[in-house]
C-alpha positions in Angstrom: 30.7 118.4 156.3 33.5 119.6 156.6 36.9 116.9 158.0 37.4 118.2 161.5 33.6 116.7 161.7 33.9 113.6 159.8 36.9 112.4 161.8 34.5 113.0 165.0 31.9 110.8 163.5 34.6 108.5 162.6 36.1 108.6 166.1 32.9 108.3 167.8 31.2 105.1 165.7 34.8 103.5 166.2 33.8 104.0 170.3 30.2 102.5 169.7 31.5 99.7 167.9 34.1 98.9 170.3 31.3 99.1 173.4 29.6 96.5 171.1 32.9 94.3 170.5 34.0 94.4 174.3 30.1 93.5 175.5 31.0 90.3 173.3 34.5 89.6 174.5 33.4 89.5 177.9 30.8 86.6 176.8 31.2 82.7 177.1 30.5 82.6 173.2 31.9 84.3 170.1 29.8 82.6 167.7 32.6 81.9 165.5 32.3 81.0 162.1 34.4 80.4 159.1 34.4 83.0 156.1 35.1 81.7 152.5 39.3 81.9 152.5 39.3 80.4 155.9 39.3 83.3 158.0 37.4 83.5 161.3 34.6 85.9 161.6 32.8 86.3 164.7 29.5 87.7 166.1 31.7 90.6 167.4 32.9 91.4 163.3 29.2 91.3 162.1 27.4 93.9 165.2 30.9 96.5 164.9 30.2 96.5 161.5 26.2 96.9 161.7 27.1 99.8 164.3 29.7 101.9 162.3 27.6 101.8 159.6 24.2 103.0 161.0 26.7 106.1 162.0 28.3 106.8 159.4 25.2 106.6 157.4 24.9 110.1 158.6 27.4 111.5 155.9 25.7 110.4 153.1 29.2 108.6 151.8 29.6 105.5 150.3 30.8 103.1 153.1 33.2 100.1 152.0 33.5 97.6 154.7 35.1 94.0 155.2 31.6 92.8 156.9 29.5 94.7 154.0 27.9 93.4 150.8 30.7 93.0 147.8 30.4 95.9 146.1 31.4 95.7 142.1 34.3 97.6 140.7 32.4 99.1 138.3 30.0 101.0 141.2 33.4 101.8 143.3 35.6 102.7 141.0 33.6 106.2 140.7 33.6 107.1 143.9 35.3 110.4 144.4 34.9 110.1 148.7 34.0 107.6 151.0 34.1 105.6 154.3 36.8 102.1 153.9 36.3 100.2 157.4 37.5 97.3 158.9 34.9 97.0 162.1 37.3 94.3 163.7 40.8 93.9 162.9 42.7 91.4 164.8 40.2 88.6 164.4 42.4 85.5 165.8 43.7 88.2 168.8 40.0 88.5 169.9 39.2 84.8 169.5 42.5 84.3 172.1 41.6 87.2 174.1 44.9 88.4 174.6 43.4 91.9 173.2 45.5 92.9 170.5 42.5 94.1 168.2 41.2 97.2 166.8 38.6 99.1 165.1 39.9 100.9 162.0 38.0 103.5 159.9 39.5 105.3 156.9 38.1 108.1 154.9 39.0 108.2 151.1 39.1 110.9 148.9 40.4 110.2 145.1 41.5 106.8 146.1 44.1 107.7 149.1 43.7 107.4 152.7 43.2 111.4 154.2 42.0 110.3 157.3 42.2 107.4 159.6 41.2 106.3 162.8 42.3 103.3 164.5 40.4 102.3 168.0 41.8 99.4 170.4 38.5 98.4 172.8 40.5 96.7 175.9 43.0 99.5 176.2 40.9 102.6 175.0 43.5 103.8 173.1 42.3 105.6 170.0 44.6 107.1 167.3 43.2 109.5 164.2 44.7 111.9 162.3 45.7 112.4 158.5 46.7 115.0 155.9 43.1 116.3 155.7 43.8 117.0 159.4 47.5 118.1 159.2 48.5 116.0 162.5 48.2 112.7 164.1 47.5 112.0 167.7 46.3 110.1 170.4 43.7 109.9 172.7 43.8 108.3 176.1 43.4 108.5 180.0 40.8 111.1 178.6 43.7 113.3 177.1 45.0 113.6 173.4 48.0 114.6 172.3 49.8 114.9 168.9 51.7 112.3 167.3 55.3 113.7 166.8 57.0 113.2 163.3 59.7 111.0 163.2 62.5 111.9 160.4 62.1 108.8 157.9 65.0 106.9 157.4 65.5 104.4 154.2 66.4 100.9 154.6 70.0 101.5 154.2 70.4 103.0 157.5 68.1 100.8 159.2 69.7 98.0 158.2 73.6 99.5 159.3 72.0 100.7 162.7 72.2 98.4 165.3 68.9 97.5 167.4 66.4 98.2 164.9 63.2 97.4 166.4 60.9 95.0 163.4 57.8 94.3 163.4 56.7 90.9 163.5 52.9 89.4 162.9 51.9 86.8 165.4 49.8 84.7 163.1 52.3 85.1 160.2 55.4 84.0 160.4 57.4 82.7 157.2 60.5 82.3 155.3 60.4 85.7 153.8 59.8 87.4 157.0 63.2 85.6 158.5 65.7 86.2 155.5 63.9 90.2 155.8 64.9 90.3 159.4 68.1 88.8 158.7 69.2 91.9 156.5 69.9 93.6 160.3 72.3 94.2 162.6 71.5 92.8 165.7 67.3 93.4 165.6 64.6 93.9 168.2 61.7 91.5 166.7 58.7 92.9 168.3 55.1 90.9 168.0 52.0 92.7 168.3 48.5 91.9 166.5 46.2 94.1 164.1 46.7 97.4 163.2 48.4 98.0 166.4 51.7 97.3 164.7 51.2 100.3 162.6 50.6 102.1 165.5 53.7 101.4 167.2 55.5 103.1 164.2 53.3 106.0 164.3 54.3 106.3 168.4 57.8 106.0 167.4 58.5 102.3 169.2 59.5 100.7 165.8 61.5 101.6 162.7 60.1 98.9 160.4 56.8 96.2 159.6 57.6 94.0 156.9 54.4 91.9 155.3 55.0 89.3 153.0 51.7 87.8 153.7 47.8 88.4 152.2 46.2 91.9 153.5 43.3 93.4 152.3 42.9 97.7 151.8 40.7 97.8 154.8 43.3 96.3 157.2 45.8 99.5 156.4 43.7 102.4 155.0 43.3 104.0 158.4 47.1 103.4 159.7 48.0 104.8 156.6 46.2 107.8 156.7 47.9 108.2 160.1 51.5 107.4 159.3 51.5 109.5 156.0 50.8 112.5 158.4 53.8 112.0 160.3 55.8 111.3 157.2 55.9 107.9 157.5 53.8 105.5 155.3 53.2 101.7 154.0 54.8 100.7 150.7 54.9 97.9 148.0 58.2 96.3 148.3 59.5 95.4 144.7 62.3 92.6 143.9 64.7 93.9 146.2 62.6 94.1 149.4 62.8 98.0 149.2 59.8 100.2 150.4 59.4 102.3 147.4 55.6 103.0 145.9 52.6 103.7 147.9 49.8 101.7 148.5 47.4 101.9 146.4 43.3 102.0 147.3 39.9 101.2 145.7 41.3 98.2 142.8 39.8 95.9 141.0 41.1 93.8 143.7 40.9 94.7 147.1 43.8 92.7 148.0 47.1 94.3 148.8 50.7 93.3 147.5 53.3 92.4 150.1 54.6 95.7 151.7 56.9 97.3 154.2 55.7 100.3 156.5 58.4 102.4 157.7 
């Protein structure tokens, strides 16, 4: 297949799965349980997951997903292309139906992000793009339109501009987050939920996401297939809190380091 038909299937099973999510969030009861590090997971997590698989299926690639079976390094680590998906990100959002939660599909090819699509179920707002693509857009009101690339700017001059607008996690706040903000003159701290905080970077309505708390791949493959298109990107911060080396995809562990998307 070639990618202007994968990110349709992509774009399409993120739809069905958020038809399936939303059906749920409009319900008395979530079925919430409690996974093994203490996350929630909910009946929403396991039937957007059941969903985009059964359609991505169709492509005959391997599919990685938070909601899957754990798959061994050893079977992974050979895979030259396939499907990296997080059915519901924003977990605690939908639990506190405030609706800051999305459905994010990557497609990999030699470990790096190429494609992404990011789907947010209350708004309809659905974002895809990446350098298999060439562009980045979005889709909504039953229009799309392209992303528009933002010159990148290193931390220097975001941190001697005044205003700049930093992106904060709701559900994870800490010490290293305050001394990061600190480093600015005068900053907007703006809160959002899931992926969607990547997604205000890729729209241009923030310079800066600092994360000095545990992520896993699936939680940023697809918002950094998107951002890398529009010359932006998520980093591992080193010693200095600098953004400096991409992510990297398909480890031993699937467990990111602390990073900075800009």
């Amino acid at each position: 297949m070639r990618f202007a038909e994968l990110v349709e299937i992509a774009k399409k099973s993120a739809k069905l799965a958020g038809e399936e999510i939303i059906e749920i969030y409009n319900t008395a009861d979530f079925g919430v349980e409690t996974k093994s590090d203490n996350s929630p997971l909910t009946l929403a997590d396991k039937q957007a997951h059941l969903t985009i698989v059964k359609y991505l299926e169709l492509t005959n690639l391997p599919i990685l997903s938070e909601e899957g079976r754990s798959i061994p390094y050893e079977e992974r680590k050979n895979w030259e292309t396939f499907w990296m998906v997080d059915p519901l990100d924003g977990t605690k959002e939908f639990i506190q139906r405030n609706g800051e939660f999305t459905v994010n599909i990557a497609l990999m090819q030699h470990n790096q992000p190429i494609l992404g699509v990011v789907y947010a179920p209350v708004s309809g707002q659905l974002f895809f793009g990446g350098t298999a693509l060439g562009y980045a857009a979005i889709e909504e009101d039953e229009t799309t339109r392209r992303l528009t690339t933002i010159p990148r700017r290193n931390m220097q001059a975001l941190q001697q501009t005044k205003n700049t607008n930093v992106i904060s996690s709701r559900f994870h706040q800490n010490q290293e987050t305050t001394d990061f903000v600190q480093q600015f003159d005068e900053p907007c701290l703006v809160t959002m939920g899931s992926s969607l905080k990547f997604m205000l970077l890729a729209q241009g309505n923030a310079d800066v996401y600092p994360r000095f708390a545990p992520t896993m791949e699936w939680d940023t493959a697809a918002s950094d297939a998107i951002l890398r298109t529009l010359t932006s990107g998520i980093y591992q911060c080193n010693a200095a809190n600098e953004a400096t080396i991409p992510l990297e995809y398909n480890k031993s562990s699937l467990l990111n380091p602390f990073f900075i998307a800009i």
